[in-house]
C-alpha positions as a Markdown table, in Angstrom:
| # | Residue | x | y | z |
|---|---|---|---|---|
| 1 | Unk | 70.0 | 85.3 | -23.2 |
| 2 | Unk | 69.8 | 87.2 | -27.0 |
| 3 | Unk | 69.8 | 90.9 | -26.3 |
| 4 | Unk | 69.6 | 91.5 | -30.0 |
| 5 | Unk | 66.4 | 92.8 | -31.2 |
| 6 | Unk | 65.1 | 92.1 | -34.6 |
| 7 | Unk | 63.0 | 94.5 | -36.7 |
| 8 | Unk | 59.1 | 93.8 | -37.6 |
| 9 | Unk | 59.8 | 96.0 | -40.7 |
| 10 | Unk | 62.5 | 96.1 | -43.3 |
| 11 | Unk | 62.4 | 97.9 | -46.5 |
| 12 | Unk | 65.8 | 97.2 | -48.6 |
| 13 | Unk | 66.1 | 99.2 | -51.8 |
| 14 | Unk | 62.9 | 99.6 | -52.3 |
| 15 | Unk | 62.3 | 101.9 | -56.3 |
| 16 | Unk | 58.8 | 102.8 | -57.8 |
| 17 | Unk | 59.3 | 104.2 | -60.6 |
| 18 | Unk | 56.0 | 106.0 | -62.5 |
| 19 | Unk | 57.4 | 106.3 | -66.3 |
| 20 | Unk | 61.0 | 108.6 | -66.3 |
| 21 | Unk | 60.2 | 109.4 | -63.0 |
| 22 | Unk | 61.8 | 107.9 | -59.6 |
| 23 | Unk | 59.2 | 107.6 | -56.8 |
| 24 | Unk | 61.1 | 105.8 | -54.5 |
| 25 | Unk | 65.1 | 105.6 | -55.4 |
| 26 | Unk | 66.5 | 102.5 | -52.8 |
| 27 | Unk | 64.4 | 103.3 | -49.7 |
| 28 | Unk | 65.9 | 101.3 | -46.9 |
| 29 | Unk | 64.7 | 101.9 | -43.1 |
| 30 | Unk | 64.0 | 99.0 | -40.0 |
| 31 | Unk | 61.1 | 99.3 | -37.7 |
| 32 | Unk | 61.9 | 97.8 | -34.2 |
| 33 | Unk | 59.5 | 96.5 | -31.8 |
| 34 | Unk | 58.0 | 99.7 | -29.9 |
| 35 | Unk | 59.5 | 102.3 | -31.9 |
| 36 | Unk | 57.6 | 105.1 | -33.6 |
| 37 | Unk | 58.8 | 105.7 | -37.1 |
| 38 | Unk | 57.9 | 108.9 | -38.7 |
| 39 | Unk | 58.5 | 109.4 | -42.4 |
| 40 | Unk | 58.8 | 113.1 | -43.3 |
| 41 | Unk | 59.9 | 115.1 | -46.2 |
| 42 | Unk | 58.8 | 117.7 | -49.3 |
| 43 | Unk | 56.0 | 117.0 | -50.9 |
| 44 | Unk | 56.7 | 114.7 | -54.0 |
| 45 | Unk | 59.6 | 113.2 | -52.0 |
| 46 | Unk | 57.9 | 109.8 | -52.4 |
| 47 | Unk | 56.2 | 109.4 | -48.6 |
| 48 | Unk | 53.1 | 108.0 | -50.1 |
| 49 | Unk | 54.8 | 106.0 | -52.3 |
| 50 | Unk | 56.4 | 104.2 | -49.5 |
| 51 | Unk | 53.2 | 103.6 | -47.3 |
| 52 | Unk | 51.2 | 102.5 | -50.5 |
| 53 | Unk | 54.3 | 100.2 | -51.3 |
| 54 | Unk | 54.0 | 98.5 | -48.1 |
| 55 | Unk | 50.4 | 98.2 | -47.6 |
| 56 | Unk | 50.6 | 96.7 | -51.6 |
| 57 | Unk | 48.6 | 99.5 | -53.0 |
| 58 | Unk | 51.8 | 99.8 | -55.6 |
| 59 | Unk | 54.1 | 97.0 | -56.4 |
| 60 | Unk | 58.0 | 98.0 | -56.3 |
| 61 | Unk | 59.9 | 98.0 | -59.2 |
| 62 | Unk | 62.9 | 96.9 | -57.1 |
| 63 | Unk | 64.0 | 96.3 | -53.6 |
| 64 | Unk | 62.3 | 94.3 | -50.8 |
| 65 | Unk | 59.3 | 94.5 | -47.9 |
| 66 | Unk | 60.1 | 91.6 | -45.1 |
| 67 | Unk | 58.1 | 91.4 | -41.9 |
| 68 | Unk | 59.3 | 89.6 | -38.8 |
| 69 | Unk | 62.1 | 88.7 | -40.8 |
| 70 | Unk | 60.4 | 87.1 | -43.9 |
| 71 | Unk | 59.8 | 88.9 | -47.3 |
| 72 | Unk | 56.1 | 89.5 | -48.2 |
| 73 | Unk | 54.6 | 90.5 | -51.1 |
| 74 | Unk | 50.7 | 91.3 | -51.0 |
| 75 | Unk | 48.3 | 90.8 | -54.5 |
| 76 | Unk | 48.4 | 93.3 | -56.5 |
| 77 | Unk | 45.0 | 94.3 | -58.2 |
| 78 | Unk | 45.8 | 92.6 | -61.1 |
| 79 | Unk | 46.3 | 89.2 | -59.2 |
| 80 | Unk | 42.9 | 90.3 | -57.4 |
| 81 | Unk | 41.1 | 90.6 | -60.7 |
| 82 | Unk | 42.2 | 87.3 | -61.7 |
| 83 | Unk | 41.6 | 85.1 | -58.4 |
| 84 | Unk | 37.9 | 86.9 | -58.4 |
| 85 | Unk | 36.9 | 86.1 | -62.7 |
């Protein structure tokens, strides 16, 4: 029997980076099965950075997003654009 539990989430080095400034500077966390994850922190610390990276409403400069063990990466509106003209 396999005790060991896999996160759904991952985020490994994730960086968003808005011109000279560092959004998100290798954001790492795991997200298990029933756990409540709370992400917390001064404003400007990069919390909606994070949730926009992994809902794809930003792209990361760096790092990577996998779910159930597989990395993902959603369209970003550019890609949108071009599967819609």
């Amino acid at each position: 029997m396999n005790t060991t539990v896999d996160p759904i989430l991952t985020t490994r080095n994730l960086v968003k980076r808005y011109g000279r400034v560092t959004a998100l500077d290798h954001c790492n966390f795991d997200l298990y099965p029933n756990e409540i994850l709370a992400v917390i922190g001064d404003n400007g610390a990069g919390k909606s950075t994070l949730i926009k990276a992994i809902c794809g409403a930003v792209t990361p400069d760096e790092g990577e997003i996998k779910l159930d063990g597989k990395e993902y990466k959603l369209l970003g509106s550019d890609d949108l654009l071009a599967i819609l003209n």
